[in-house]
TORKOL-4160 file (C-alpha; in steps of 0.2 Angstrom, whole numbers, padded with zeros to 4 digits, m for minus):
277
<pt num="1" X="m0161" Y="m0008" Z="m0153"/>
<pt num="2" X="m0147" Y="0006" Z="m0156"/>
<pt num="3" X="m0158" Y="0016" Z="m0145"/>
<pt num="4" X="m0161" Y="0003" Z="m0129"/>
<pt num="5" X="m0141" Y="0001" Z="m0133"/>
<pt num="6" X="m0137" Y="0019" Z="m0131"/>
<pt num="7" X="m0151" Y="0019" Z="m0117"/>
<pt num="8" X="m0139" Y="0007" Z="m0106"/>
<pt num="9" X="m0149" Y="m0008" Z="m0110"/>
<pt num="10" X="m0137" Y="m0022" Z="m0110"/>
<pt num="11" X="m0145" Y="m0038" Z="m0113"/>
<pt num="12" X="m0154" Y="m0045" Z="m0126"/>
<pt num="13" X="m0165" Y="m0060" Z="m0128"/>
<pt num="14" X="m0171" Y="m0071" Z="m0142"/>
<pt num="15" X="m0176" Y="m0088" Z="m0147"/>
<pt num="16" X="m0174" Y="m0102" Z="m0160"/>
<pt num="17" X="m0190" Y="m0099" Z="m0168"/>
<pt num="18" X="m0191" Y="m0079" Z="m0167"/>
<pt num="19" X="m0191" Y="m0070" Z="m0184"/>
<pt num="20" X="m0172" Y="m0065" Z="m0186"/>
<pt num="21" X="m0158" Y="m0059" Z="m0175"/>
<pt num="22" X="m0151" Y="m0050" Z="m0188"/>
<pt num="23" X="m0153" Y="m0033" Z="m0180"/>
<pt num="24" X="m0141" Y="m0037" Z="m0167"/>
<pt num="25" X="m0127" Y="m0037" Z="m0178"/>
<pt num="26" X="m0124" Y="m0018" Z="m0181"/>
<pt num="27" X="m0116" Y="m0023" Z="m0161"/>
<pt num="28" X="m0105" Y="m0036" Z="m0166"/>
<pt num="29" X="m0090" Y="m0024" Z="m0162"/>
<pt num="30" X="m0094" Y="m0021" Z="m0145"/>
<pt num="31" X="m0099" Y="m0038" Z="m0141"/>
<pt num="32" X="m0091" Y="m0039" Z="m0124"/>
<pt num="33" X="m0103" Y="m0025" Z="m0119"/>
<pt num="34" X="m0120" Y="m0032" Z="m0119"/>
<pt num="35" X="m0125" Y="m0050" Z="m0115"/>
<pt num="36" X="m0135" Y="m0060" Z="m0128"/>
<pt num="37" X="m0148" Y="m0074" Z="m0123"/>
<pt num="38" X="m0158" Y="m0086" Z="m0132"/>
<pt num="39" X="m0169" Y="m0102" Z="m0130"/>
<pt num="40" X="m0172" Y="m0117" Z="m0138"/>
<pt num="41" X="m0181" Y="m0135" Z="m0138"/>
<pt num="42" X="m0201" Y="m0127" Z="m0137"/>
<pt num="43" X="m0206" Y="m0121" Z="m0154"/>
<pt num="44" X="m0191" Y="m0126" Z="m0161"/>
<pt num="45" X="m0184" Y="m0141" Z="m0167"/>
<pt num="46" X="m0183" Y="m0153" Z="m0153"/>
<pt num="47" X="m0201" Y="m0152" Z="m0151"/>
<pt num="48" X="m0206" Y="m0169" Z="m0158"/>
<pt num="49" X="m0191" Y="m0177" Z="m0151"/>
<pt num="50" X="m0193" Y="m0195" Z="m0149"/>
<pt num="51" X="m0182" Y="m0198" Z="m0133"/>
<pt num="52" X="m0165" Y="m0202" Z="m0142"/>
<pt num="53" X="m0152" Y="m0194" Z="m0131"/>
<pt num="54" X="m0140" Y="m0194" Z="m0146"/>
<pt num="55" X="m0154" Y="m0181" Z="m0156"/>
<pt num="56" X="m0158" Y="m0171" Z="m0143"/>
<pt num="57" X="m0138" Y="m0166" Z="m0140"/>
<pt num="58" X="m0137" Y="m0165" Z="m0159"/>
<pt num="59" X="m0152" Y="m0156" Z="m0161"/>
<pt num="60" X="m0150" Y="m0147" Z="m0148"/>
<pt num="61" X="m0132" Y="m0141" Z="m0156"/>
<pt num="62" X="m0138" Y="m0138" Z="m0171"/>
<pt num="63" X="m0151" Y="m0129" Z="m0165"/>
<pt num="64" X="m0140" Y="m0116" Z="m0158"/>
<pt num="65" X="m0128" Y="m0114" Z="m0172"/>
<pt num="66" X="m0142" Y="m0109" Z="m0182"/>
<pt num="67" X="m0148" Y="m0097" Z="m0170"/>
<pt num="68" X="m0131" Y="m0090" Z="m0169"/>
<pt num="69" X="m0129" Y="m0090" Z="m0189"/>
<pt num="70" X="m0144" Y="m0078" Z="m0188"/>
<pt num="71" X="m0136" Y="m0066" Z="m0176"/>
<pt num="72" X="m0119" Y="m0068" Z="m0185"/>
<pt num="73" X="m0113" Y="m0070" Z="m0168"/>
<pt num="74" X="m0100" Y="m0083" Z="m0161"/>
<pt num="75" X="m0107" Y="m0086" Z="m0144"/>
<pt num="76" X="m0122" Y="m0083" Z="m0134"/>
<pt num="77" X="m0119" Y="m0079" Z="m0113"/>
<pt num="78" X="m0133" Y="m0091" Z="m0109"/>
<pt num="79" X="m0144" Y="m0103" Z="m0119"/>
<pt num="80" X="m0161" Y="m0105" Z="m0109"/>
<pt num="81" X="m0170" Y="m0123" Z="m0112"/>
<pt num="82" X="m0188" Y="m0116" Z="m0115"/>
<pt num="83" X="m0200" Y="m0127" Z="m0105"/>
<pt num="84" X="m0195" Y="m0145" Z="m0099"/>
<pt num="85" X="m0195" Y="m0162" Z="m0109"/>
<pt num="86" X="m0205" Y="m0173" Z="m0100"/>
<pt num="87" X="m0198" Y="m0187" Z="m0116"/>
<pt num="88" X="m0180" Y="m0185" Z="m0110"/>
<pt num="89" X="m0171" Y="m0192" Z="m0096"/>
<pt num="90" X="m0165" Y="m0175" Z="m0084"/>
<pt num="91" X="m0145" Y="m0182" Z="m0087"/>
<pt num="92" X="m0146" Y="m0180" Z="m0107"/>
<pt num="93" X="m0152" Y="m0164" Z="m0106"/>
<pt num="94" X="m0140" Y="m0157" Z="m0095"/>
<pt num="95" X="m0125" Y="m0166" Z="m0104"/>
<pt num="96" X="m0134" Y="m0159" Z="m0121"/>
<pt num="97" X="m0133" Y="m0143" Z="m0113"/>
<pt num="98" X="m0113" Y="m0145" Z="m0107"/>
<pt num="99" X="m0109" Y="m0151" Z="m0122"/>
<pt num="100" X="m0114" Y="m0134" Z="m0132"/>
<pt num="101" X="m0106" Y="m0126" Z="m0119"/>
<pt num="102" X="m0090" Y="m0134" Z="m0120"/>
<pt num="103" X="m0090" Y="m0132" Z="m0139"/>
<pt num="104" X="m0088" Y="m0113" Z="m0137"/>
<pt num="105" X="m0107" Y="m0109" Z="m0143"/>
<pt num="106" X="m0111" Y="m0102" Z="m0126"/>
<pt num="107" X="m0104" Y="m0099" Z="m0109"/>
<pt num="108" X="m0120" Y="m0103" Z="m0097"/>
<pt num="109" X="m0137" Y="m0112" Z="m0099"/>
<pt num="110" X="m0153" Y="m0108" Z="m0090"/>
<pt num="111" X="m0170" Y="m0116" Z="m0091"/>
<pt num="112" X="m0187" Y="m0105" Z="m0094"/>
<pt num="113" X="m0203" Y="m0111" Z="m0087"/>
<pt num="114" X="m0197" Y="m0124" Z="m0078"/>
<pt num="115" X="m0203" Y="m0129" Z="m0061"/>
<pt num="116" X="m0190" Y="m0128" Z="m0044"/>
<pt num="117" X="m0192" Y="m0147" Z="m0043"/>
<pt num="118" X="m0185" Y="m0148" Z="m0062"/>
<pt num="119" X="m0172" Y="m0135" Z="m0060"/>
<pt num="120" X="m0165" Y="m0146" Z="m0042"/>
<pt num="121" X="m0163" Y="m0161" Z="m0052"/>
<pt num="122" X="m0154" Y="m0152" Z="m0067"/>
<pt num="123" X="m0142" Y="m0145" Z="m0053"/>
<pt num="124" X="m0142" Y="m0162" Z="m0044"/>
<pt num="125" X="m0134" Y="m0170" Z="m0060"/>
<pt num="126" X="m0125" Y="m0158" Z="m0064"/>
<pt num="127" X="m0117" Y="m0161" Z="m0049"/>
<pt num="128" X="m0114" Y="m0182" Z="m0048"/>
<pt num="129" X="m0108" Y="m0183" Z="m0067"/>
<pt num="130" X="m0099" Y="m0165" Z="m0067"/>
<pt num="131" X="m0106" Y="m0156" Z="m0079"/>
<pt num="132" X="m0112" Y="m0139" Z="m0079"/>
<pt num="133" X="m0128" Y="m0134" Z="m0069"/>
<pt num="134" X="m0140" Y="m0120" Z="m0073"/>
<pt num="135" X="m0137" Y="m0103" Z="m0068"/>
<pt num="136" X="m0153" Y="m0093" Z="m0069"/>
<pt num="137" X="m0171" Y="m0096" Z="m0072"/>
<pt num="138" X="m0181" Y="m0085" Z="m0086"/>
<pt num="139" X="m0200" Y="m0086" Z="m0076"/>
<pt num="140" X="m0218" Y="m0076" Z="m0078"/>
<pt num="141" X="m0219" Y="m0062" Z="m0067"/>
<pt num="142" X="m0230" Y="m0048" Z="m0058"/>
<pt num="143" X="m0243" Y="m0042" Z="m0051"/>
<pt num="144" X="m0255" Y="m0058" Z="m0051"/>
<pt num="145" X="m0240" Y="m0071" Z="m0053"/>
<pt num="146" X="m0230" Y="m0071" Z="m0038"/>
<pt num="147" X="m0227" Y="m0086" Z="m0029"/>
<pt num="148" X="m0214" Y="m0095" Z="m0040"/>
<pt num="149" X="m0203" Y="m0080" Z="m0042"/>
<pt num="150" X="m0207" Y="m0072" Z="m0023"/>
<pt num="151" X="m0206" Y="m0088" Z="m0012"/>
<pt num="152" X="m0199" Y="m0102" Z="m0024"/>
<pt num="153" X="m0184" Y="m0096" Z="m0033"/>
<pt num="154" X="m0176" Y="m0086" Z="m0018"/>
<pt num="155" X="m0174" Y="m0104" Z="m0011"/>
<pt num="156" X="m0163" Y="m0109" Z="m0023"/>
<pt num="157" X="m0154" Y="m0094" Z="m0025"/>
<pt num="158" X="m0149" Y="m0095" Z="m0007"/>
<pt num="159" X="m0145" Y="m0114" Z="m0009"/>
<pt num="160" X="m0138" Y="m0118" Z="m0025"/>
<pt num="161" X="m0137" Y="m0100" Z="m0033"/>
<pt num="162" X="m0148" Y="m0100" Z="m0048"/>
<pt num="163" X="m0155" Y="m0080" Z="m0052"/>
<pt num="164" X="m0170" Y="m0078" Z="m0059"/>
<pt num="165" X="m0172" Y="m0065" Z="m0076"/>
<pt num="166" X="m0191" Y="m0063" Z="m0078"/>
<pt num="167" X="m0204" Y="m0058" Z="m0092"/>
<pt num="168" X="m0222" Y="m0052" Z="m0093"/>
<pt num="169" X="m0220" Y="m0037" Z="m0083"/>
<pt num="170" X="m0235" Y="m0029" Z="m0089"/>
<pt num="171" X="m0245" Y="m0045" Z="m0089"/>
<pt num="172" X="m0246" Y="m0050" Z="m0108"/>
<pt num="173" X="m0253" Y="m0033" Z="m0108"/>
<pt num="174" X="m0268" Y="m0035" Z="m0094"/>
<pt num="175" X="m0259" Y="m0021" Z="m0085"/>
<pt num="176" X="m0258" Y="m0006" Z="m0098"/>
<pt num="177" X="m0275" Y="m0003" Z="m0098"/>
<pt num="178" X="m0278" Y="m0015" Z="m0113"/>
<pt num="179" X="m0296" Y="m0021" Z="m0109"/>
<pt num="180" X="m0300" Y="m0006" Z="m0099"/>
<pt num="181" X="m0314" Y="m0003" Z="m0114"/>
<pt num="182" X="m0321" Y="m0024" Z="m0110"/>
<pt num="183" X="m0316" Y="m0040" Z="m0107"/>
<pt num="184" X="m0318" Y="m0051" Z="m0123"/>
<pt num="185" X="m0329" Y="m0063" Z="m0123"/>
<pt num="186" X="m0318" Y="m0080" Z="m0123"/>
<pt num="187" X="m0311" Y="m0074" Z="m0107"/>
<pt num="188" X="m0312" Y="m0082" Z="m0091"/>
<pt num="189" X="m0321" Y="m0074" Z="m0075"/>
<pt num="190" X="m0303" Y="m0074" Z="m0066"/>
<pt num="191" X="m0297" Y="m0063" Z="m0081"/>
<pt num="192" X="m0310" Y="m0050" Z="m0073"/>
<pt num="193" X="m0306" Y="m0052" Z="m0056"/>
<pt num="194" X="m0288" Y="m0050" Z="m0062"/>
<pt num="195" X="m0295" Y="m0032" Z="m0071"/>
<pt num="196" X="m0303" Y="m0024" Z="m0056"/>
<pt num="197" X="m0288" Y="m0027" Z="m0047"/>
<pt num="198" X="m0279" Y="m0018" Z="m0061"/>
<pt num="199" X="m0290" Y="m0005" Z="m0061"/>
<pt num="200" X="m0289" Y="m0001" Z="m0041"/>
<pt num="201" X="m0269" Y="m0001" Z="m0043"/>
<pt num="202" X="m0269" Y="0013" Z="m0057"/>
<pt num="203" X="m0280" Y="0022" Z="m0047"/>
<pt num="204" X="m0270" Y="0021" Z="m0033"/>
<pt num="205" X="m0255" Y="0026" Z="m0041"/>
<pt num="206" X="m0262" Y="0040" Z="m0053"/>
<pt num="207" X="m0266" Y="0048" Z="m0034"/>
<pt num="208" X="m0250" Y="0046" Z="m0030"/>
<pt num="209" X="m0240" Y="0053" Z="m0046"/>
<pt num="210" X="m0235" Y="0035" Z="m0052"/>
<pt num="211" X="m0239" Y="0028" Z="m0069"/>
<pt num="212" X="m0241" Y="0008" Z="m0069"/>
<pt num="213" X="m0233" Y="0007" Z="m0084"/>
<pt num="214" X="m0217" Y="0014" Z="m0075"/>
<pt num="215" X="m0222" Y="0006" Z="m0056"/>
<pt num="216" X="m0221" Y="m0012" Z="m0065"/>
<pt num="217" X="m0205" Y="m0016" Z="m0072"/>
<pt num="218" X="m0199" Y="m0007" Z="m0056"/>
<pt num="219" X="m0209" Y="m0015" Z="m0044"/>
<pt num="220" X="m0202" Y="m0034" Z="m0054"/>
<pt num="221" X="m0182" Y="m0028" Z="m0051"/>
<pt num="222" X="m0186" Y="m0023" Z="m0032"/>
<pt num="223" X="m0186" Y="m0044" Z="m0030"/>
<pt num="224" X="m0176" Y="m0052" Z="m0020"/>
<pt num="225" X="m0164" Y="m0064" Z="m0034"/>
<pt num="226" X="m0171" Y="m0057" Z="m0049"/>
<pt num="227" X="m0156" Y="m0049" Z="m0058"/>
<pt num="228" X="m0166" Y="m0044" Z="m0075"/>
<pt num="229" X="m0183" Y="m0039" Z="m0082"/>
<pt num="230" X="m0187" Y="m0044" Z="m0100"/>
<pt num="231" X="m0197" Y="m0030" Z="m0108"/>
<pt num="232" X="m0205" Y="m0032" Z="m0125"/>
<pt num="233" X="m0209" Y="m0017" Z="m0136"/>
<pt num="234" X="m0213" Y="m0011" Z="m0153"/>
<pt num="235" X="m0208" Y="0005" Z="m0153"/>
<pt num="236" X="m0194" Y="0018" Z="m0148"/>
<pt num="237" X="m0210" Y="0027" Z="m0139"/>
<pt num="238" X="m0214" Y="0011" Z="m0129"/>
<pt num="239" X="m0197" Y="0008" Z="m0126"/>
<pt num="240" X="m0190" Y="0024" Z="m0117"/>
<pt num="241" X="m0207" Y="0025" Z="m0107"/>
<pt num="242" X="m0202" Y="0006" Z="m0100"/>
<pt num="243" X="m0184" Y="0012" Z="m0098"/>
<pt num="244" X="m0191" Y="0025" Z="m0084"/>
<pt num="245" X="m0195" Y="0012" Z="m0074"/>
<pt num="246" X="m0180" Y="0014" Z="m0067"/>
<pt num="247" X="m0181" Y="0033" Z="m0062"/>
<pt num="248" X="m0196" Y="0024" Z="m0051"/>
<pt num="249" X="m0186" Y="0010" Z="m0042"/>
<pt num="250" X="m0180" Y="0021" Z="m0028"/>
<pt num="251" X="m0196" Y="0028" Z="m0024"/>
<pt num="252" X="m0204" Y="0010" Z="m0021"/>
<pt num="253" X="m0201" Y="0010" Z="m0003"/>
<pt num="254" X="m0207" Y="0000" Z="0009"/>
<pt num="255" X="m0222" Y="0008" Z="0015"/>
<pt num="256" X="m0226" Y="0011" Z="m0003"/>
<pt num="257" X="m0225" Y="m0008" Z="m0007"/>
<pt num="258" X="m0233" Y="m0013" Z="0007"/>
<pt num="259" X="m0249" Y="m0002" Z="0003"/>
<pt num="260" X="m0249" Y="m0010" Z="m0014"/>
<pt num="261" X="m0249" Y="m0027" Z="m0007"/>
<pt num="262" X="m0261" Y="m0024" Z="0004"/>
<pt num="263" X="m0272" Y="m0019" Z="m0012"/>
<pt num="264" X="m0270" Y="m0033" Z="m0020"/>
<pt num="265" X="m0271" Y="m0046" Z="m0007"/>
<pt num="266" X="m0260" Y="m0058" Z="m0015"/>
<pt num="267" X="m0243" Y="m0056" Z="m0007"/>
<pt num="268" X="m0236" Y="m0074" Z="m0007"/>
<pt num="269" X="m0236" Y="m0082" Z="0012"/>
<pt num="270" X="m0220" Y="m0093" Z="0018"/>
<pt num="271" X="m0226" Y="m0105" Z="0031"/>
<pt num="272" X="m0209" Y="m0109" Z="0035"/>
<pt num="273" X="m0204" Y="m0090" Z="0040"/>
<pt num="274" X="m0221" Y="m0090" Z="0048"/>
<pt num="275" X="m0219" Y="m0103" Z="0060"/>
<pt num="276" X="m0202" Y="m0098" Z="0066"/>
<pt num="277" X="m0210" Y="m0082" Z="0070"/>
Protein backbone atom coordinates (compact mmCIF):
# COMPACT_ATOMS: atom_id res chain seq x y z
CA UNK A 1 0.00 0.00 0.00
CA UNK A 2 3.21 2.34 0.59
CA UNK A 3 3.84 1.74 -2.89
CA UNK A 4 0.17 2.49 -4.52
CA UNK A 5 0.54 5.48 -1.98
CA UNK A 6 3.82 6.89 -3.36
CA UNK A 7 2.33 5.70 -6.78
CA UNK A 8 -0.45 8.67 -6.46
CA UNK A 9 -3.03 6.11 -5.50
CA UNK A 10 -5.28 8.11 -3.33
CA UNK A 11 -8.13 6.18 -2.30
CA UNK A 12 -8.52 3.17 -0.49
CA UNK A 13 -11.51 0.86 -0.05
CA UNK A 14 -12.41 -1.81 2.46
CA UNK A 15 -15.25 -3.42 4.21
CA UNK A 16 -16.68 -4.66 7.59
CA UNK A 17 -15.93 -8.22 7.05
CA UNK A 18 -12.40 -7.79 5.08
CA UNK A 19 -9.48 -9.29 7.21
CA UNK A 20 -8.02 -6.13 8.73
CA UNK A 21 -7.29 -2.45 7.92
CA UNK A 22 -4.44 -2.38 9.86
CA UNK A 23 -2.09 -1.64 7.16
CA UNK A 24 -3.49 1.65 6.51
CA UNK A 25 -2.33 3.05 9.59
CA UNK A 26 1.40 3.59 8.73
CA UNK A 27 -0.78 6.82 6.80
CA UNK A 28 -2.56 8.07 9.64
CA UNK A 29 -0.34 11.22 9.41
CA UNK A 30 -1.27 12.19 6.21
CA UNK A 31 -4.68 11.53 6.42
CA UNK A 32 -6.04 14.52 4.53
CA UNK A 33 -4.25 13.03 1.51
CA UNK A 34 -6.00 10.11 0.51
CA UNK A 35 -9.56 9.11 0.88
CA UNK A 36 -10.77 6.04 2.85
CA UNK A 37 -14.02 4.00 1.86
CA UNK A 38 -15.72 1.09 3.41
CA UNK A 39 -18.94 -0.84 3.32
CA UNK A 40 -21.25 -2.33 5.54
CA UNK A 41 -24.61 -4.36 6.13
CA UNK A 42 -23.83 -7.46 3.42
CA UNK A 43 -21.56 -9.95 5.24
CA UNK A 44 -21.46 -8.11 8.05
CA UNK A 45 -23.53 -7.79 10.86
CA UNK A 46 -26.70 -6.45 9.77
CA UNK A 47 -27.26 -9.35 7.59
CA UNK A 48 -29.98 -11.22 9.70
CA UNK A 49 -31.54 -8.14 10.68
CA UNK A 50 -35.01 -8.48 11.48
CA UNK A 51 -36.56 -5.15 10.33
CA UNK A 52 -36.21 -3.02 13.72
CA UNK A 53 -35.25 0.36 12.46
CA UNK A 54 -33.66 1.06 16.02
CA UNK A 55 -31.03 -2.08 15.17
CA UNK A 56 -30.22 -1.33 11.92
CA UNK A 57 -29.17 2.53 13.00
CA UNK A 58 -27.47 0.82 16.01
CA UNK A 59 -25.86 -1.89 14.16
CA UNK A 60 -25.30 -0.12 11.48
CA UNK A 61 -23.13 2.45 13.97
CA UNK A 62 -21.56 -0.09 15.53
CA UNK A 63 -20.73 -1.53 12.70
CA UNK A 64 -18.63 1.33 11.50
CA UNK A 65 -16.93 2.05 14.68
CA UNK A 66 -15.55 -1.20 14.67
CA UNK A 67 -14.36 -0.95 11.17
CA UNK A 68 -12.73 2.32 12.04
CA UNK A 69 -11.17 0.79 15.37
CA UNK A 70 -9.39 -1.63 12.88
CA UNK A 71 -8.03 1.06 10.64
CA UNK A 72 -7.24 3.15 13.94
CA UNK A 73 -8.87 5.74 11.94
CA UNK A 74 -11.38 8.46 13.18
CA UNK A 75 -13.37 8.91 10.07
CA UNK A 76 -14.09 7.35 6.90
CA UNK A 77 -14.84 9.86 3.53
CA UNK A 78 -17.83 7.62 2.54
CA UNK A 79 -19.52 4.65 3.99
CA UNK A 80 -21.03 2.44 1.03
CA UNK A 81 -24.23 0.30 2.01
CA UNK A 82 -23.30 -3.02 0.36
CA UNK A 83 -26.41 -4.35 -1.44
CA UNK A 84 -29.88 -3.24 -0.53
CA UNK A 85 -32.22 -4.46 2.31
CA UNK A 86 -35.23 -5.61 1.01
CA UNK A 87 -36.25 -6.05 5.21
CA UNK A 88 -36.03 -2.29 5.97
CA UNK A 89 -38.10 0.49 5.09
CA UNK A 90 -35.93 2.88 2.44
CA UNK A 91 -36.36 6.06 5.25
CA UNK A 92 -34.35 4.02 8.26
CA UNK A 93 -31.82 3.27 6.26
CA UNK A 94 -31.06 6.58 4.98
CA UNK A 95 -31.59 8.12 8.49
CA UNK A 96 -29.24 5.21 9.82
CA UNK A 97 -26.94 6.40 7.32
CA UNK A 98 -27.30 10.46 8.45
CA UNK A 99 -27.09 9.49 11.72
CA UNK A 100 -23.29 8.06 11.33
CA UNK A 101 -22.70 10.74 9.34
CA UNK A 102 -23.71 13.35 11.90
CA UNK A 103 -21.75 11.54 14.68
CA UNK A 104 -18.39 12.35 12.88
CA UNK A 105 -17.76 8.58 11.84
CA UNK A 106 -17.79 9.61 8.17
CA UNK A 107 -18.44 12.63 5.92
CA UNK A 108 -20.54 10.87 2.92
CA UNK A 109 -22.47 7.61 2.26
CA UNK A 110 -22.84 5.74 -1.00
CA UNK A 111 -24.80 2.46 -1.77
CA UNK A 112 -22.80 -0.70 -3.79
CA UNK A 113 -24.89 -2.85 -5.90
CA UNK A 114 -27.90 -1.08 -5.70
CA UNK A 115 -30.37 -0.60 -8.51
CA UNK A 116 -31.01 3.19 -10.07
CA UNK A 117 -34.68 2.66 -8.78
CA UNK A 118 -33.26 2.09 -5.15
CA UNK A 119 -30.61 4.68 -5.31
CA UNK A 120 -33.95 7.43 -6.46
CA UNK A 121 -35.75 6.61 -3.69
CA UNK A 122 -32.76 6.91 -1.17
CA UNK A 123 -32.18 10.42 -2.69
CA UNK A 124 -36.17 11.08 -2.76
CA UNK A 125 -36.14 10.74 1.11
CA UNK A 126 -33.35 12.22 1.68
CA UNK A 127 -34.75 14.98 0.36
CA UNK A 128 -38.61 15.09 2.17
CA UNK A 129 -37.14 14.36 5.71
CA UNK A 130 -33.79 16.34 5.15
CA UNK A 131 -31.39 14.03 5.69
CA UNK A 132 -28.40 13.32 3.77
CA UNK A 133 -28.74 11.60 0.18
CA UNK A 134 -26.04 9.39 -1.43
CA UNK A 135 -23.25 10.68 -3.22
CA UNK A 136 -21.85 7.98 -5.36
CA UNK A 137 -22.62 4.41 -6.44
CA UNK A 138 -19.82 1.50 -6.16
CA UNK A 139 -21.12 -0.75 -9.34
CA UNK A 140 -19.67 -3.95 -11.51
CA UNK A 141 -17.92 -2.78 -14.49
CA UNK A 142 -16.31 -3.61 -18.03
CA UNK A 143 -16.26 -5.12 -20.98
CA UNK A 144 -19.42 -7.56 -20.66
CA UNK A 145 -21.28 -5.36 -17.91
CA UNK A 146 -22.25 -2.19 -19.38
CA UNK A 147 -25.65 -1.06 -19.30
CA UNK A 148 -26.00 0.14 -15.64
CA UNK A 149 -22.90 2.00 -15.42
CA UNK A 150 -22.99 3.24 -19.36
CA UNK A 151 -26.74 4.16 -19.85
CA UNK A 152 -28.17 4.07 -16.12
CA UNK A 153 -25.95 5.89 -13.83
CA UNK A 154 -25.25 9.02 -16.15
CA UNK A 155 -28.85 9.54 -15.65
CA UNK A 156 -28.72 10.34 -12.30
CA UNK A 157 -25.53 11.93 -12.35
CA UNK A 158 -26.97 14.49 -14.57
CA UNK A 159 -30.29 14.66 -12.48
CA UNK A 160 -29.51 14.44 -8.92
CA UNK A 161 -25.49 14.00 -8.99
CA UNK A 162 -24.72 10.64 -7.78
CA UNK A 163 -20.93 9.39 -9.35
CA UNK A 164 -20.22 6.19 -9.89
CA UNK A 165 -16.68 4.47 -8.38
CA UNK A 166 -16.60 0.94 -10.18
CA UNK A 167 -14.96 -2.58 -9.51
CA UNK A 168 -14.21 -5.72 -11.48
CA UNK A 169 -12.19 -4.07 -14.19
CA UNK A 170 -10.63 -7.20 -15.21
CA UNK A 171 -13.79 -9.16 -14.86
CA UNK A 172 -13.31 -11.28 -11.64
CA UNK A 173 -10.25 -12.32 -13.65
CA UNK A 174 -12.09 -13.48 -17.03
CA UNK A 175 -10.16 -10.87 -18.86
CA UNK A 176 -6.30 -11.69 -17.98
CA UNK A 177 -6.26 -14.63 -19.63
CA UNK A 178 -7.27 -16.83 -16.63
CA UNK A 179 -9.19 -19.49 -18.51
CA UNK A 180 -7.42 -19.11 -21.70
CA UNK A 181 -5.88 -22.90 -20.98
CA UNK A 182 -10.22 -24.06 -20.46
CA UNK A 183 -13.14 -23.23 -19.10
CA UNK A 184 -14.07 -25.24 -15.99
CA UNK A 185 -16.58 -27.51 -16.06
CA UNK A 186 -19.23 -25.89 -13.64
CA UNK A 187 -19.30 -23.07 -15.91
CA UNK A 188 -22.00 -21.70 -17.97
CA UNK A 189 -22.09 -21.60 -21.79
CA UNK A 190 -22.41 -17.59 -21.59
CA UNK A 191 -18.98 -17.83 -19.62
CA UNK A 192 -17.70 -19.05 -23.04
CA UNK A 193 -19.25 -16.90 -25.17
CA UNK A 194 -17.99 -14.25 -22.86
CA UNK A 195 -14.09 -15.89 -23.45
CA UNK A 196 -14.14 -15.91 -27.20
CA UNK A 197 -14.95 -12.36 -26.85
CA UNK A 198 -11.91 -11.93 -24.71
CA UNK A 199 -9.85 -13.60 -26.81
CA UNK A 200 -10.68 -11.50 -30.04
CA UNK A 201 -10.03 -8.34 -27.90
CA UNK A 202 -6.46 -9.21 -26.83
CA UNK A 203 -5.74 -10.17 -30.17
CA UNK A 204 -6.86 -7.01 -31.30
CA UNK A 205 -5.02 -5.10 -29.06
CA UNK A 206 -1.67 -7.18 -28.94
CA UNK A 207 -1.74 -6.00 -33.05
CA UNK A 208 -2.09 -2.81 -31.87
CA UNK A 209 0.68 -2.45 -29.08
CA UNK A 210 -1.92 -2.53 -26.27
CA UNK A 211 -1.99 -4.99 -23.46
CA UNK A 212 -5.65 -5.64 -22.05
CA UNK A 213 -4.52 -5.65 -18.73
CA UNK A 214 -3.46 -1.96 -19.29
CA UNK A 215 -6.55 -1.16 -21.96
CA UNK A 216 -9.20 -2.21 -19.08
CA UNK A 217 -8.86 0.00 -16.21
CA UNK A 218 -8.45 2.71 -18.79
CA UNK A 219 -11.05 2.00 -21.04
CA UNK A 220 -13.54 1.97 -17.25
CA UNK A 221 -12.19 5.65 -16.27
CA UNK A 222 -12.91 6.90 -20.06
CA UNK A 223 -16.79 6.73 -18.80
CA UNK A 224 -18.89 9.29 -18.66
CA UNK A 225 -19.59 9.91 -14.39
CA UNK A 226 -17.34 7.41 -13.19
CA UNK A 227 -14.77 9.22 -10.96
CA UNK A 228 -12.73 5.87 -9.76
CA UNK A 229 -11.65 2.45 -10.66
CA UNK A 230 -11.32 -0.09 -7.66
CA UNK A 231 -8.33 -2.36 -8.52
CA UNK A 232 -7.56 -5.47 -6.49
CA UNK A 233 -4.10 -6.94 -6.35
CA UNK A 234 -1.67 -9.12 -4.65
CA UNK A 235 1.27 -8.08 -5.45
CA UNK A 236 3.68 -4.92 -6.00
CA UNK A 237 4.10 -6.65 -9.50
CA UNK A 238 0.34 -6.62 -10.29
CA UNK A 239 0.00 -3.40 -8.92
CA UNK A 240 2.41 -0.94 -10.97
CA UNK A 241 1.30 -3.14 -14.19
CA UNK A 242 -2.67 -1.82 -13.23
CA UNK A 243 -1.21 1.59 -12.50
CA UNK A 244 -0.11 1.87 -16.20
CA UNK A 245 -3.39 2.02 -17.19
CA UNK A 246 -3.21 5.40 -16.98
CA UNK A 247 -0.20 5.98 -19.47
CA UNK A 248 -2.98 4.16 -21.87
CA UNK A 249 -6.03 6.60 -21.22
CA UNK A 250 -4.91 9.13 -23.63
CA UNK A 251 -4.44 6.92 -26.36
CA UNK A 252 -8.16 5.49 -26.18
CA UNK A 253 -9.51 7.58 -28.66
CA UNK A 254 -12.37 7.71 -30.36
CA UNK A 255 -11.83 5.70 -33.30
CA UNK A 256 -9.93 3.26 -31.17
CA UNK A 257 -13.04 2.76 -28.80
CA UNK A 258 -15.40 2.69 -31.41
CA UNK A 259 -13.49 -0.40 -33.23
CA UNK A 260 -13.55 -2.13 -29.90
CA UNK A 261 -17.08 -1.72 -29.56
CA UNK A 262 -17.81 -2.74 -32.65
CA UNK A 263 -15.80 -6.14 -31.58
CA UNK A 264 -17.75 -6.67 -29.01
CA UNK A 265 -21.21 -5.94 -30.06
CA UNK A 266 -22.40 -4.91 -26.94
CA UNK A 267 -22.22 -1.15 -26.68
CA UNK A 268 -25.34 -0.28 -24.55
CA UNK A 269 -28.33 1.32 -26.91
CA UNK A 270 -30.38 4.63 -25.46
CA UNK A 271 -33.74 4.57 -27.07
CA UNK A 272 -34.34 7.91 -25.81
CA UNK A 273 -31.23 9.59 -27.55
CA UNK A 274 -32.28 7.39 -30.43
CA UNK A 275 -35.46 8.66 -31.05
CA UNK A 276 -34.73 12.31 -30.85
CA UNK A 277 -32.18 11.55 -33.51
Amino acid sequence: MTVAYDSGVNLFDTAEVYASGRNLTCFSDRRSSYVVTTKIYWGGQLCGYDGNDSVWRSVCAAGLRGSLSRLQLDYVDIVFANRSDVNAPMEEIVRAMTFVIEQGLAMYWGTSRWNVVEIMEAYSIARQFNLIPPVCEQAEYHYFQRDKVELQLPELYHKIGVGAMTWSPLACGLLTGKYNQGVPESSRAAMKTVLISEAKMADYLSRRDRRVCLCLPAWCLRSEGVSSVLLGVSNTEQLLENLGSLRVLTQLTPPLIAEMDALLGNKPRNPKKERRS
